[in-house]
N, CA, C and O atoms as a GROMACS GRO file, in nm:
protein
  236
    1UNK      N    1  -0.684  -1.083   0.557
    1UNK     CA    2  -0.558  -1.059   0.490
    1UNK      C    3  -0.446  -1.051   0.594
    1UNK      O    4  -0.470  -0.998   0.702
    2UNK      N    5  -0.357  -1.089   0.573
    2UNK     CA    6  -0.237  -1.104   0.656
    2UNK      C    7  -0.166  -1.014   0.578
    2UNK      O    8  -0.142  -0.990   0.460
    3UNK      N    9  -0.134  -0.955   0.737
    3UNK     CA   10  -0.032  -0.821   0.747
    3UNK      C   11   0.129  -0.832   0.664
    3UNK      O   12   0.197  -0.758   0.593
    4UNK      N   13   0.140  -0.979   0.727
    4UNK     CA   14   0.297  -0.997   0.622
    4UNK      C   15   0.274  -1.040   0.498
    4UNK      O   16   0.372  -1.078   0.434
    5UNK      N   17   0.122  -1.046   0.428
    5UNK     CA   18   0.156  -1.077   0.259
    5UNK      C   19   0.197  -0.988   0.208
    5UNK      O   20   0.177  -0.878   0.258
    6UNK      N   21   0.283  -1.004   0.064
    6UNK     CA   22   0.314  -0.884  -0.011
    6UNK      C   23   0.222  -0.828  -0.116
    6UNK      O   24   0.156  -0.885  -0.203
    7UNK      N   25   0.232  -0.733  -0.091
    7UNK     CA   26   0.104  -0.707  -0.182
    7UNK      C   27   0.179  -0.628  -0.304
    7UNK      O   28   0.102  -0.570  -0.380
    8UNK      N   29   0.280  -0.620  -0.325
    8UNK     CA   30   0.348  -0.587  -0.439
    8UNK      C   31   0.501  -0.613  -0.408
    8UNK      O   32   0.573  -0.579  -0.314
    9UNK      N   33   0.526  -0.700  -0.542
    9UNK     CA   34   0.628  -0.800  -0.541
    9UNK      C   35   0.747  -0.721  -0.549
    9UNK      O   36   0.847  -0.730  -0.478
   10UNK      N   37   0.719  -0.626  -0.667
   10UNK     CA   38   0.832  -0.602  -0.718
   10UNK      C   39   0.905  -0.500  -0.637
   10UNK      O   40   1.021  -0.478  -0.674
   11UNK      N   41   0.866  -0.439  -0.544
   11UNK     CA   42   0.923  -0.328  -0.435
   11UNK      C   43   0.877  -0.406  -0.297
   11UNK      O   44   0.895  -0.330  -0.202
   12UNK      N   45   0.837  -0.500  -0.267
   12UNK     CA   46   0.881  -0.617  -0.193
   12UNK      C   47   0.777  -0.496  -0.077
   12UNK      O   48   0.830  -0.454   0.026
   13UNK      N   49   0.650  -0.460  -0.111
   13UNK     CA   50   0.579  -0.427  -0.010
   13UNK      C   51   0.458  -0.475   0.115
   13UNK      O   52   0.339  -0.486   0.085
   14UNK      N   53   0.495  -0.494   0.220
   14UNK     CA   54   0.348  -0.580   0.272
   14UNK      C   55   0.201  -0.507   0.313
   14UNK      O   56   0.179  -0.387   0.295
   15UNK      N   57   0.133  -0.575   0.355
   15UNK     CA   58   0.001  -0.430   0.392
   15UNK      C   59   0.027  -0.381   0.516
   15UNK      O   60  -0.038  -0.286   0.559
   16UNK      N   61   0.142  -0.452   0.602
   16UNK     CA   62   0.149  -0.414   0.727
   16UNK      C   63   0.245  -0.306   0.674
   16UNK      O   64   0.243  -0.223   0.765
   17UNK      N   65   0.318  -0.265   0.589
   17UNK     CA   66   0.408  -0.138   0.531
   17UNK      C   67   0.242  -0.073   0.453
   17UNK      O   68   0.254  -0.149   0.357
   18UNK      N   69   0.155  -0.025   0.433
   18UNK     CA   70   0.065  -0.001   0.438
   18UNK      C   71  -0.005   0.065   0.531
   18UNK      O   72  -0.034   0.184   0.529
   19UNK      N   73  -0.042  -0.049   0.646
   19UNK     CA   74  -0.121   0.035   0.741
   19UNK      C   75  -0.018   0.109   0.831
   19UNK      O   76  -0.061   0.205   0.894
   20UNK      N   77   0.063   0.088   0.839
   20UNK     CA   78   0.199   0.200   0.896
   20UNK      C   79   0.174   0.325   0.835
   20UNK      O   80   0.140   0.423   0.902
   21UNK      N   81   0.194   0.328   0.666
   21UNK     CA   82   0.246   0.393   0.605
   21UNK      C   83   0.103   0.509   0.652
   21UNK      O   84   0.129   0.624   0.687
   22UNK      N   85  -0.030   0.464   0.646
   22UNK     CA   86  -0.103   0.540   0.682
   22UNK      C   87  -0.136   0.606   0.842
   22UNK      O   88  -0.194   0.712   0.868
   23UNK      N   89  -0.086   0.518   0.923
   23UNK     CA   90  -0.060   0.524   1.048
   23UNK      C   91   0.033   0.630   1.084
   23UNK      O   92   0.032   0.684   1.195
   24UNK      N   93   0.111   0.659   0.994
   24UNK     CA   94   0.179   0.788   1.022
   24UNK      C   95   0.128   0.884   0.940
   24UNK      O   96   0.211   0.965   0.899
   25UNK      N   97   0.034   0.895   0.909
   25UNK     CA   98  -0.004   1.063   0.829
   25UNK      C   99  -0.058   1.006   0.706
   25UNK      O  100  -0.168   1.052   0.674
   26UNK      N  101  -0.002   0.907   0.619
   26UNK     CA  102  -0.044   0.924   0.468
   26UNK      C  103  -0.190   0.918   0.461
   26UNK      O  104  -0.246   0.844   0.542
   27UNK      N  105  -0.240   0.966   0.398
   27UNK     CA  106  -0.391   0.999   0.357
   27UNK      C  107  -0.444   0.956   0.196
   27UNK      O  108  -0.558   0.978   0.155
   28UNK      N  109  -0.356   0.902   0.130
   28UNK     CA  110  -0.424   0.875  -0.002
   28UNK      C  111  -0.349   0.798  -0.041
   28UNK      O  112  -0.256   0.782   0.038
   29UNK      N  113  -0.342   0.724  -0.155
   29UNK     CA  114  -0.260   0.615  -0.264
   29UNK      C  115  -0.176   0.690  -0.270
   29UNK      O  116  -0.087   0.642  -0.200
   30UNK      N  117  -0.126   0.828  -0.328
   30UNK     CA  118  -0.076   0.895  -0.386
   30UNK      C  119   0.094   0.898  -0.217
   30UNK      O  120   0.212   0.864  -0.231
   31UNK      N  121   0.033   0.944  -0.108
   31UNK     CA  122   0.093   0.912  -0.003
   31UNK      C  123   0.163   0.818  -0.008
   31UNK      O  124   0.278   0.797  -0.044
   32UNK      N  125   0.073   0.752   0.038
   32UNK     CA  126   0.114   0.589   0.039
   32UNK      C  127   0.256   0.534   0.018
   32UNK      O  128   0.344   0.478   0.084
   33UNK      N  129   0.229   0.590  -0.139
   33UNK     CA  130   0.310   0.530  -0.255
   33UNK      C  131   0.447   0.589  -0.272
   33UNK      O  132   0.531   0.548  -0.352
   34UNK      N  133   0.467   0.723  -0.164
   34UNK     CA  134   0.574   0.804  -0.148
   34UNK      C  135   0.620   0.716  -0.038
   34UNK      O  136   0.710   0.640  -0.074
   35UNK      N  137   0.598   0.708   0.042
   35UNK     CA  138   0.621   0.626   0.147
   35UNK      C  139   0.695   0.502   0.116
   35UNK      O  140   0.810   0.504   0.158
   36UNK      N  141   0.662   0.400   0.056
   36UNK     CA  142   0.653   0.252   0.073
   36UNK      C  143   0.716   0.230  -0.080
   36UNK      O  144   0.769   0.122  -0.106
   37UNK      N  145   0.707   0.359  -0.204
   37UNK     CA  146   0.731   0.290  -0.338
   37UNK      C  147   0.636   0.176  -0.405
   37UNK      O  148   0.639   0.126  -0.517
   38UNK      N  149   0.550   0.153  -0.292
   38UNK     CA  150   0.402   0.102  -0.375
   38UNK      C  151   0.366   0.087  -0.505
   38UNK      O  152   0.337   0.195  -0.556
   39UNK      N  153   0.356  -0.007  -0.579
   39UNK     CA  154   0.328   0.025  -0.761
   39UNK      C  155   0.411   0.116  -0.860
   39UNK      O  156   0.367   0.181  -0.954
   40UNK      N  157   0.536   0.104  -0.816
   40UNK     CA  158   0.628   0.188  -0.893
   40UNK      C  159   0.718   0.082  -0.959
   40UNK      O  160   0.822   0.118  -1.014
   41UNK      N  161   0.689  -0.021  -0.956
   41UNK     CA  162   0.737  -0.118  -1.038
   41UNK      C  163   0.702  -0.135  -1.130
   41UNK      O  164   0.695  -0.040  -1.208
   42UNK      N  165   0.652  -0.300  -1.180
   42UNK     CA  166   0.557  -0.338  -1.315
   42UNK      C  167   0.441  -0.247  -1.303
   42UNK      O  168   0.390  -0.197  -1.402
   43UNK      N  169   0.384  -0.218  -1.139
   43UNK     CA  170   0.243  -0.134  -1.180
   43UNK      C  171   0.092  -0.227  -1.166
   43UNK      O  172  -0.023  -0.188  -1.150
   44UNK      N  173   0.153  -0.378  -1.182
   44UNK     CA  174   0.018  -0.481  -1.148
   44UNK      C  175  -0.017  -0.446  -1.101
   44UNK      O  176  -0.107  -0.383  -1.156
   45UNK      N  177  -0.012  -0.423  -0.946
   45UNK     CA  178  -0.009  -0.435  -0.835
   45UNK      C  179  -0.114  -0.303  -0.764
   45UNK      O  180  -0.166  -0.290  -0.653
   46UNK      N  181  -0.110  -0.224  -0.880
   46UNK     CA  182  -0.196  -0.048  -0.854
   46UNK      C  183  -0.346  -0.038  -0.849
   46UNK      O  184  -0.396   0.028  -0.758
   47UNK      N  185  -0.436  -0.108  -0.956
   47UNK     CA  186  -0.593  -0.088  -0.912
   47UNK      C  187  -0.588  -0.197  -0.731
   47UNK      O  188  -0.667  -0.175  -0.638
   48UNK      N  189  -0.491  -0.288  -0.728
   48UNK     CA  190  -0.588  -0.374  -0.598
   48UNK      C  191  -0.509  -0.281  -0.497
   48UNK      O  192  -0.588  -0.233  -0.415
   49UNK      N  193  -0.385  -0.242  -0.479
   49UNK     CA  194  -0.334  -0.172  -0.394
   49UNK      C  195  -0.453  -0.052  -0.380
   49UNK      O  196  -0.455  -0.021  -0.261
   50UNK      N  197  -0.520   0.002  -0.430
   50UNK     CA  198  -0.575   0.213  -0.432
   50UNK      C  199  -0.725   0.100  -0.369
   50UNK      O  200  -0.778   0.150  -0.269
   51UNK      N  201  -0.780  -0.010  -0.407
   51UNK     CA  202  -0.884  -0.039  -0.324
   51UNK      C  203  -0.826  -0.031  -0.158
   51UNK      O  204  -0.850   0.051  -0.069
   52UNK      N  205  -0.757  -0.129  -0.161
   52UNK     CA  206  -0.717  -0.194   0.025
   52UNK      C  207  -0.661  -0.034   0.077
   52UNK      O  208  -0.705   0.007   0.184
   53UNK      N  209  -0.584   0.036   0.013
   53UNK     CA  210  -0.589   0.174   0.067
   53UNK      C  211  -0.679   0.221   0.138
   53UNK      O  212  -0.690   0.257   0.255
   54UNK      N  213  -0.782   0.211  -0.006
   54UNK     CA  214  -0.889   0.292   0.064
   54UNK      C  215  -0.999   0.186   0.184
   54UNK      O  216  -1.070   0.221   0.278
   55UNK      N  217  -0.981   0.105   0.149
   55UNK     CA  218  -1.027   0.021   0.246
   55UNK      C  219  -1.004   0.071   0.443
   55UNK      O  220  -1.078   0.105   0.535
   56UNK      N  221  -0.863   0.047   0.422
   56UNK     CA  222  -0.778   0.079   0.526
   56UNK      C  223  -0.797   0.242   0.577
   56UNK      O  224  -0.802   0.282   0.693
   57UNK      N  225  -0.803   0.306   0.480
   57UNK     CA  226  -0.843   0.460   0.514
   57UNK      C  227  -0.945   0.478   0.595
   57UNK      O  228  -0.937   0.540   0.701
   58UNK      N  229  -1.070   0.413   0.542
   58UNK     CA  230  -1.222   0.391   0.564
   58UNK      C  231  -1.212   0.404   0.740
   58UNK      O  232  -1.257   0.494   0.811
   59UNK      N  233  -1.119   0.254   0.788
   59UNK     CA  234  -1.110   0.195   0.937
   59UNK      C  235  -1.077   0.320   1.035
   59UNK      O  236  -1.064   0.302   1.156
   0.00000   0.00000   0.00000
């Protein structure tokens, strides 16, 4: 996965705003999503975003 795809359109977020977002402290979706505005749009974008989270958490 490339760091500059967006992984949610509608708040124009990439995963590299992601692994930052966790890179500084955030610890959960819930984080995250304070951070970056993550899935606060349409919302598509929320079960695949809370996987790669946790994906990324995992590392």
């Amino acid at each position: 996965m490339d760091n500059h795809e967006i992984i949610c359109s509608c708040m124009n977020v990439s995963v590299q705003d992601l692994k930052d977002a966790i890179k500084n402290g955030a610890k959960s979706f819930e984080e995250v999503q304070e951070v970056t505005n993550v899935g606060t749009g349409c919302g598509g974008c929320v079960e695949n975003v809370k996987d790669l989270i946790e994906e990324l958490l995992e590392k």
